[in-house]
C-alpha positions in Angstrom: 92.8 89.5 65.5 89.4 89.4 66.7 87.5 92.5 66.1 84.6 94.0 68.0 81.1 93.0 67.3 77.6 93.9 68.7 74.2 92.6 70.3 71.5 93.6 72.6 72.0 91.8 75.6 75.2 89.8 76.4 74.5 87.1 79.0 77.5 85.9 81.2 76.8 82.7 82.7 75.2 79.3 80.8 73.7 77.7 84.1 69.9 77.8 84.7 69.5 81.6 85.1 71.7 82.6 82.2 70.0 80.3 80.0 66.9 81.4 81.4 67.3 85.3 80.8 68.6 84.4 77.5 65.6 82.2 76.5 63.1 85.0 78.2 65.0 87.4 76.1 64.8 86.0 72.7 61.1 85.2 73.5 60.6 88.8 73.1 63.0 89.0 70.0 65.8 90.7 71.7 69.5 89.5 70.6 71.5 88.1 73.0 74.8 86.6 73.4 75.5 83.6 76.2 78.9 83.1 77.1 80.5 81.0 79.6 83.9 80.7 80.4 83.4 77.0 80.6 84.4 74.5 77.3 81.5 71.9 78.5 78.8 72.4 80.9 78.8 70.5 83.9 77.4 67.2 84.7 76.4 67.3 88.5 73.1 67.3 89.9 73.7 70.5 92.3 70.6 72.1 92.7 67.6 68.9 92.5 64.2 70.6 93.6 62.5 72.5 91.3 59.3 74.6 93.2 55.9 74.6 91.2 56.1 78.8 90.8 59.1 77.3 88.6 57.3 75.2 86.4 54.6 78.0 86.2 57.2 80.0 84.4 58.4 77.0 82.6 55.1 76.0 81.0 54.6 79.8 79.4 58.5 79.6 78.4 57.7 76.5 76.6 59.9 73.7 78.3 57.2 72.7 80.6 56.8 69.2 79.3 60.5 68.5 79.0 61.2 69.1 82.5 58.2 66.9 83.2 59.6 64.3 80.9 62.7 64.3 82.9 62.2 64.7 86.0 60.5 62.6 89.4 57.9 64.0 91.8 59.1 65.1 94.7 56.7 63.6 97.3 57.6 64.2 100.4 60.6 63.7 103.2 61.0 60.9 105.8 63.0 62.5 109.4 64.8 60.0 111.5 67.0 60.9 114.5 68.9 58.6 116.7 67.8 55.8 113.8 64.1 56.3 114.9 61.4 57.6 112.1 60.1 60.7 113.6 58.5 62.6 110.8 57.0 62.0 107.7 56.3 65.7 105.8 54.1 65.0 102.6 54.5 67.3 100.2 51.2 68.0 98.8 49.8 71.3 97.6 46.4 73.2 97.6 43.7 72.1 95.2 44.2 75.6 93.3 47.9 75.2 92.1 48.8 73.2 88.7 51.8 72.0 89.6 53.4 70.0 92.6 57.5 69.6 93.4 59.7 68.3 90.9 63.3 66.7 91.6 65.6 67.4 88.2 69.4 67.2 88.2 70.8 70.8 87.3 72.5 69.4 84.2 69.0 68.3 83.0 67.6 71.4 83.6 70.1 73.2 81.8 69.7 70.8 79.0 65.7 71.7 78.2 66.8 75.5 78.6 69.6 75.3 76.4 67.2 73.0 74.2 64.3 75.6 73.8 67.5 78.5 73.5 68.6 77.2 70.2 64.9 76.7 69.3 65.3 80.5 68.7 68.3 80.0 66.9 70.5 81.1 70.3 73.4 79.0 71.6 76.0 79.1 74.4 79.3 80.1 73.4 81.2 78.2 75.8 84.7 78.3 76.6 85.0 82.1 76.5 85.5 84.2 79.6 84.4 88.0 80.0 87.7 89.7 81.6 86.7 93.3 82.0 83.4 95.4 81.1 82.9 99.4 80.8 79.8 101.2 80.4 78.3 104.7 79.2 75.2 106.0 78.2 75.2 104.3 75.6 76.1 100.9 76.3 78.4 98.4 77.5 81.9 97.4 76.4 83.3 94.1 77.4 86.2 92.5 77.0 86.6 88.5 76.2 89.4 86.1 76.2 91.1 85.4 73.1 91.0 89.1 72.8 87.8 89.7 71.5 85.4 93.0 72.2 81.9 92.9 72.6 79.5 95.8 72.6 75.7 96.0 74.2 72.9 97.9 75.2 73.2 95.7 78.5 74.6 92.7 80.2 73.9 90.2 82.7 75.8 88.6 85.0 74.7 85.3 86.1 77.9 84.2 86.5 77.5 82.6 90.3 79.1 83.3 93.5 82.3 84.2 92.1 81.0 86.8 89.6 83.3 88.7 87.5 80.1 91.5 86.6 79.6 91.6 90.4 82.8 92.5 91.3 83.4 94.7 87.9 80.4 96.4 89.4 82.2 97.0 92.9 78.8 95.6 94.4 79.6 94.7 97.8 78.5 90.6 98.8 77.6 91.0 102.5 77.4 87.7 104.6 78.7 84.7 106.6 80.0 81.3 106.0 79.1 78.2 107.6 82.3 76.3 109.3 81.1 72.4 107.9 82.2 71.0 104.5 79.8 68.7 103.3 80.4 66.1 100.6 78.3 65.3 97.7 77.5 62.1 95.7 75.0 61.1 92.8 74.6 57.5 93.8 72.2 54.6 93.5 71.2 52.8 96.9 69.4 49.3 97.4 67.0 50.6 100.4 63.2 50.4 100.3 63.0 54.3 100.7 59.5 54.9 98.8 60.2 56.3 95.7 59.7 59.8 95.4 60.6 60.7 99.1 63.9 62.6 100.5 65.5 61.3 103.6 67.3 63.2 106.5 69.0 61.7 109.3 70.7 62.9 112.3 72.6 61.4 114.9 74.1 63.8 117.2 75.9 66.2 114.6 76.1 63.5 112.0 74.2 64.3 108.9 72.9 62.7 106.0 70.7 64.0 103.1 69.7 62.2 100.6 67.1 64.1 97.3 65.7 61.5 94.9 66.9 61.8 91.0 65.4 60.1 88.5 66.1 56.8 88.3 65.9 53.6 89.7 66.5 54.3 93.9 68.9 56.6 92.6 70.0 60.2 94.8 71.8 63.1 95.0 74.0 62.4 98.6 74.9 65.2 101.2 77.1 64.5 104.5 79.5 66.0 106.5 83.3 65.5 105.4 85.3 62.6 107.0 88.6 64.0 108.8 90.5 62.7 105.8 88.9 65.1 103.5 88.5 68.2 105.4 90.3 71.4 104.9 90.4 74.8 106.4 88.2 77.6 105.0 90.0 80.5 103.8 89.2 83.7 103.7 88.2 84.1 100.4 84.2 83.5 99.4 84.0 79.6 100.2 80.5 78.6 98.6 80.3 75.4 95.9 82.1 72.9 95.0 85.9 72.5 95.8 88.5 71.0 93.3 91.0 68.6 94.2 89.4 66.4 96.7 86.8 64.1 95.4 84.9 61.1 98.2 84.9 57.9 97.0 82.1 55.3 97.3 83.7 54.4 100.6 83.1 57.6 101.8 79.4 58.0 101.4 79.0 54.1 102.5 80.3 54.6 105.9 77.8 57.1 106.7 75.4 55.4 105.1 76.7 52.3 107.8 75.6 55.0 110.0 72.6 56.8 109.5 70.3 55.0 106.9 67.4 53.5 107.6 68.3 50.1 107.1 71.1 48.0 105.9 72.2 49.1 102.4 74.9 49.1 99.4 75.9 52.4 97.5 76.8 51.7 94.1 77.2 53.5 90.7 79.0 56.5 91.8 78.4 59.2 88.6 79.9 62.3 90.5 80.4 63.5 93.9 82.7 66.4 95.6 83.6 68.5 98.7 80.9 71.6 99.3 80.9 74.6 101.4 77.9 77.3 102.3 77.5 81.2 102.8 75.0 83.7 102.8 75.8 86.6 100.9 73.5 89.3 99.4 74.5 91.9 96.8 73.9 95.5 98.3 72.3 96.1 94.5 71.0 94.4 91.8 72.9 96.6 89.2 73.8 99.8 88.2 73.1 101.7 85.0 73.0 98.8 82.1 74.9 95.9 84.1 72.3 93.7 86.3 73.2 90.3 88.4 71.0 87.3 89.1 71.2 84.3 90.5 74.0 83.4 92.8 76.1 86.1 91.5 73.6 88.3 93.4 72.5 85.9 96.3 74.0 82.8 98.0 72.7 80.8 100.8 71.8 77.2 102.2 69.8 74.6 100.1 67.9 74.3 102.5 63.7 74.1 101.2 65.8 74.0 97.4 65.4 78.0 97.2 68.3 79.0 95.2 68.1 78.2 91.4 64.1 79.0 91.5 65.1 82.5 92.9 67.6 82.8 90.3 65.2 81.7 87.5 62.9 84.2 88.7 65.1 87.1 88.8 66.1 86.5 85.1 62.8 86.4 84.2 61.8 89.4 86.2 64.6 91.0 84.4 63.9 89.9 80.8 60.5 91.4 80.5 62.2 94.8 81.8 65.2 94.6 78.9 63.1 93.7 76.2 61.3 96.8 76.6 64.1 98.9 77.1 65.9 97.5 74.6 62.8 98.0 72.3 62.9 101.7 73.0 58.9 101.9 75.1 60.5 101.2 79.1 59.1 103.6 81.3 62.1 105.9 82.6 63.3 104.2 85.6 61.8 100.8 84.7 64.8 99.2 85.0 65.4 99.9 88.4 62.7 98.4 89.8 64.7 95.0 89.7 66.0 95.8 91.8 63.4 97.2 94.2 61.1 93.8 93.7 64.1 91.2 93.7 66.6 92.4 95.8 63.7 92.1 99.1 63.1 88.9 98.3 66.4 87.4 97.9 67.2 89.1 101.3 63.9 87.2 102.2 65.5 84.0 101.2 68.7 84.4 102.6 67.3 85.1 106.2 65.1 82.0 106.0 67.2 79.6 105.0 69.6 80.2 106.9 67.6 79.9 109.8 66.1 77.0 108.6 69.6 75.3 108.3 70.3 76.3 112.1 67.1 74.5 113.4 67.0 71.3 111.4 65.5 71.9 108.4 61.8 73.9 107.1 59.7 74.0 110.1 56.0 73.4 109.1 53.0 75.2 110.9 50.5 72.7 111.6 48.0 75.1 112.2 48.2 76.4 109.1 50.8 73.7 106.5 49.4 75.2 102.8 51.2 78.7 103.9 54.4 76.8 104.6 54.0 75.1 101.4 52.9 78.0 99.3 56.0 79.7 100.9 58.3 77.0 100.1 57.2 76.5 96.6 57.5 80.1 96.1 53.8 81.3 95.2 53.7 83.6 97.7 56.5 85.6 96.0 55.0 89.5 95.5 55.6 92.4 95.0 52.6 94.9 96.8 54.2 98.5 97.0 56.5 98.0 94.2 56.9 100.7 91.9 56.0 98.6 88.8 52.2 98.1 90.3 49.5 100.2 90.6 48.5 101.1 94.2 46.9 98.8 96.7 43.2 99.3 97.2 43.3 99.9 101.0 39.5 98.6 100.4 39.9 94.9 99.6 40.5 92.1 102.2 43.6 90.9 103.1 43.7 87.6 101.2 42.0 89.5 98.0 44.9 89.7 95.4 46.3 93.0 94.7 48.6 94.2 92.5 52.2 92.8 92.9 50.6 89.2 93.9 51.2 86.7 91.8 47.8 85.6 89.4 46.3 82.7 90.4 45.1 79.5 87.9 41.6 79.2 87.2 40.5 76.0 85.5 36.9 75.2 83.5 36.6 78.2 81.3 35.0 77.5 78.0 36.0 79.0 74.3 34.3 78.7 71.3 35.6 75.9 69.0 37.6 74.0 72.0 36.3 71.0 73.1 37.8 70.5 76.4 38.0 73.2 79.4 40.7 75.7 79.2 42.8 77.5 82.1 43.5 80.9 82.6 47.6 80.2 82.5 46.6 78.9 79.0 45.6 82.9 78.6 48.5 84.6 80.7 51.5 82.8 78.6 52.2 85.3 76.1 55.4 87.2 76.6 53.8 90.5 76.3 51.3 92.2 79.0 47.7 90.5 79.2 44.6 92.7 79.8 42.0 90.3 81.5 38.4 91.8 81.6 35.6 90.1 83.7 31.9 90.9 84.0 29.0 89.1 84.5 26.4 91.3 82.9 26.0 92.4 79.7 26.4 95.9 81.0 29.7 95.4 82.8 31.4 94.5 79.2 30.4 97.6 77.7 33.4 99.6 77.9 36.0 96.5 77.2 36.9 97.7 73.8 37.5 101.6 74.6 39.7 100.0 77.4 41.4 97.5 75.1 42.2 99.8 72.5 43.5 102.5 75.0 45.9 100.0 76.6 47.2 98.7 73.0 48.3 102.2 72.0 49.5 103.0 75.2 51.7 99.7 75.8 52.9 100.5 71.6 50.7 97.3 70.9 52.5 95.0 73.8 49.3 93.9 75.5 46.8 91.3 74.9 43.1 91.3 76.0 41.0 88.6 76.6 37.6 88.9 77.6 36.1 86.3 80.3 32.3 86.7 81.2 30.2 84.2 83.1 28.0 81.8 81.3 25.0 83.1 79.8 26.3 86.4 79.0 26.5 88.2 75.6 28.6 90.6 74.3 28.8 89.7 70.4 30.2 93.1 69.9 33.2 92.3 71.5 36.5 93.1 69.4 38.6 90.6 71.2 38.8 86.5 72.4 36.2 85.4 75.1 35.8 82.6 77.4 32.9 81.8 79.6 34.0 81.3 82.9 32.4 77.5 83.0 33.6 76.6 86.5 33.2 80.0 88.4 37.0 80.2 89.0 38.0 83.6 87.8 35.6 85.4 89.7 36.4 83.1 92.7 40.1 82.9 92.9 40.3 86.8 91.9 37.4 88.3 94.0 36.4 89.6 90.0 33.5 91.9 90.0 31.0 93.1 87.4 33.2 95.1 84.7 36.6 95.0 86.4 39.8 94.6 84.6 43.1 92.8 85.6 46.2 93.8 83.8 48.7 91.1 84.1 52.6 91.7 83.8 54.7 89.2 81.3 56.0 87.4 85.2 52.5 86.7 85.9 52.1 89.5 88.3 49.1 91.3 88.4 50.1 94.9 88.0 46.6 96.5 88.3 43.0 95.7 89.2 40.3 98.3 89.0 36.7 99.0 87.3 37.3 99.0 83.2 35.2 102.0 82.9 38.3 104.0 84.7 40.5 104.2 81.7 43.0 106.5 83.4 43.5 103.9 85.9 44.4 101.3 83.7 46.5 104.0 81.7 48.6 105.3 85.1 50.0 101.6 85.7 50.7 101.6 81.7 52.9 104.3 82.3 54.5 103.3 85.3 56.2 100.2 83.0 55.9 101.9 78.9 57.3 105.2 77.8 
């Protein structure tokens, strides 16, 4: 029989988020268990858009250039209605930000997580199903098929829209369905669509979507169900894919016959099946040592590709939070605020995409198209108020950033030895905390090391700092790494002054800005997040 056996984390749920709080986790050298109660993972492209915050993450997590290797750019979308081209939205995105839109099939992007998982010695054990869970104080108990017991100091369920955690929880999953069934197919088409570009089509209520894959003219397919495939919804959650019912090539070429641009064959038919929508939102994000991410906490139309990037982001806003309390240094009550900064923002998402899917797709201001496309790429994502930040400073302008904004890239700053200009994500991709101290006279560095060495005892040693001081400035007594700001961009894209300091969370969040010299400053955010 098996017996009962013990780790820091147990993870339910090997799709993107699950891999990705595992990999976040072991990053930080927590233990953690993946399980997944199915034997091979799956081989559809459901979720295709991955949003530039996303491959922020993924370039301090380490699978950056595997995604990149992988994947296509996503360049843009052509609209036609009533066979007519009426729109065509390039997706481009402000000079500041590293990265643009990438299309990836979800089974590739669980491939590179699961790839950089077992770099850390961490594997999905698949084929095993958690079937009941009870926690105390201490920790959790849960029970696994083939009778197994498993005991932690947490778990996570990111075990999708059916989640056995969410329900073990008694969370309640709010919401609405959609009446359609749509149909999906992975499918390679002989049309002169530029490469790169999504297509949508309308005619009347007939719909076709098609998302580029990689590959040659090769796309993930969504349309409305013929009459021959359609079923009732019951009354059950109705959100994924459906078993039983699979379209055939003939399926997706009739409304191709319909609705694409120009004459064309579908061929190579890799996958396809039936797929219905809702929009649900938890009513919390956990309770005592039991979280839930992903679409076991939030479900909604793919409309603007939303979903798995606010998953990946939740497990990675979680991560940071377990490491330290599994460590023993969380701040009482850090935990909870997972739920305060995520739970917002997927209600956020739910609302808008849902709307979105009502009006005909992401409606972009052409007074004003980066905002749309810092929205839709999720780098407007923040956190002001939260209580994981410091304060706002009521005296800064609106567009300064404040803490709970995401950190912006800055490009051209100069280190010693390094030949070629480095960025400040090169800076902000350790998994710990990163103090960032600016000044531009000699006189603005001079209390950088008091400050440093305050923060390091008071984050138990989990904080980095990194000195950045425009060029021409010295400060040889400097205990710590320092780049010249070469190209002005710090002090540009943060509004830095003379002698300020940034501390920057483990997300990329800036947690707190304020004048070095104010130690206690610096330490009250400290102890907002370490015990």
């Amino acid at each position: 029989m098996p017996g009962e056996s013990s780790v820091d984390v147990l993870v339910v749920g090997a799709g993107p988020v699950g891999l990705t709080a595992a990999l976040e986790l072991r990053r930080r050298g927590v233990a953690c268990r993946v399980i997944d109660k199915l034997v091979e993972p799956p081989q559809y492209a459901k979720a295709v858009g991955i949003q530039p915050r996303t491959l922020e993450l993924w370039e301090a997590a380490g699978v950056l250039r595997s995604a990149l290797d992988a994947g296509i750019q996503m360049r843009g979308q052509i609209v036609l209605r009533d066979g007519e081209q009426v729109a065509r939205v390039d997706l481009e995105v402000p000079p500041d930000v590293p990265f643009a839109f990438l299309a990836l099939p979800q089974y590739e992007t669980e491939r590179l997580l699961a790839e950089a998982l077992a770099g850390y010695g961490t594997r999905a054990d698949r084929g095993v199903e958690l079937l009941s869970f009870t926690q105390d104080d201490e920790g959790v108990t849960a029970e696994l098929s083939g009778g197994e017991r498993v005991r932690a100091e947490y778990l996570v369920g990111a075990d999708g829209a059916h989640s056995v955690v969410r329900k073990g929880l008694g969370l309640s999953f709010e919401g609405g369905a959609f009446a359609e069934e749509y149909m999906l197919g992975d499918v390679e088409v002989d049309w002169s669509l530029p490469r790169g570009y999504a297509l949508r089509a309308t005619r009347g209520d007939d719909l076709l979507v098609a998302i580029p894959l990689p590959g040659d003219r090769r796309y993930r397919m969504s349309m409305l169900v013929p009459p021959d495939l359609a079923t009732p919804a019951s009354g059950e959650i109705t959100h994924g894919f459906e078993a039983g019912r699979t379209p055939q090539l003939h399926h997706i070429q009739a409304v191709l016959d319909r609705l694409a641009p120009e004459p064309c064959t579908a061929s190579t038919l890799r996958w396809s099946s039936v797929f219905r929508i809702s929009h649900r939102i938890v009513d919390a994000y956990g309770r005592g040592r039991v979280f839930v991410a992903g679409d076991a906490a939030h479900i909604h139309p793919p409309t603007g590709a939303q979903g798995m990037n606010t998953g990946i982001q939740d497990a990675v806003g979680l991560a940071w939070r377990l490491a330290l309390a599994v460590d023993g240094v969380a701040a009482p009550g850090l935990l909870a605020t997972y739920d305060d900064e995520r739970r917002p923002v997927g209600e956020e998402v739910v609302g808008r995409t849902v709307r979105a899917a009502t009006s005909g797709g992401v409606q972009i201001d052409r007074d004003d198209p980066w905002t749309t496309v810092r929205r839709e790429a999720q780098l407007l994502v923040g956190y002001r108020g939260s209580p994981a930040v410091s304060p706002a400073d009521a005296g800064l302008a609106v567009d300064v950033p404040q803490p709970g904004d995401r950190v912006p890239d800055a490009r051209g700053l100069v280190r010693e030895v390094v030949r070629f200009p480095v960025r400040l994500f090169d800076e902000l991709a350790d998994p710990d905390h990163t103090l960032l101290l600016y000044a531009d006279t000699a006189e603005g560095a001079a209390a950088f090391d008091k400050l440093a060495a305050t923060a390091a005892e008071l984050a138990h040693g989990r904080i980095r700092a990194v000195a950045v001081l425009a060029p021409g400035i010295e400060a040889p007594y400097l205990r710590m790494p320092v780049l010249r700001d070469g190209a002005g961009e710090v002090r540009a894209h943060l509004r830095a002054s003379d002698g300020e300091a940034f501390v920057v969370r483990p997300d990329g969040y800036l947690g707190h800005r304020g004048p070095a010299a104010d130690i206690a400053g610096v330490g009250g955010y400290l102890g907002r997040v370490f015990g």
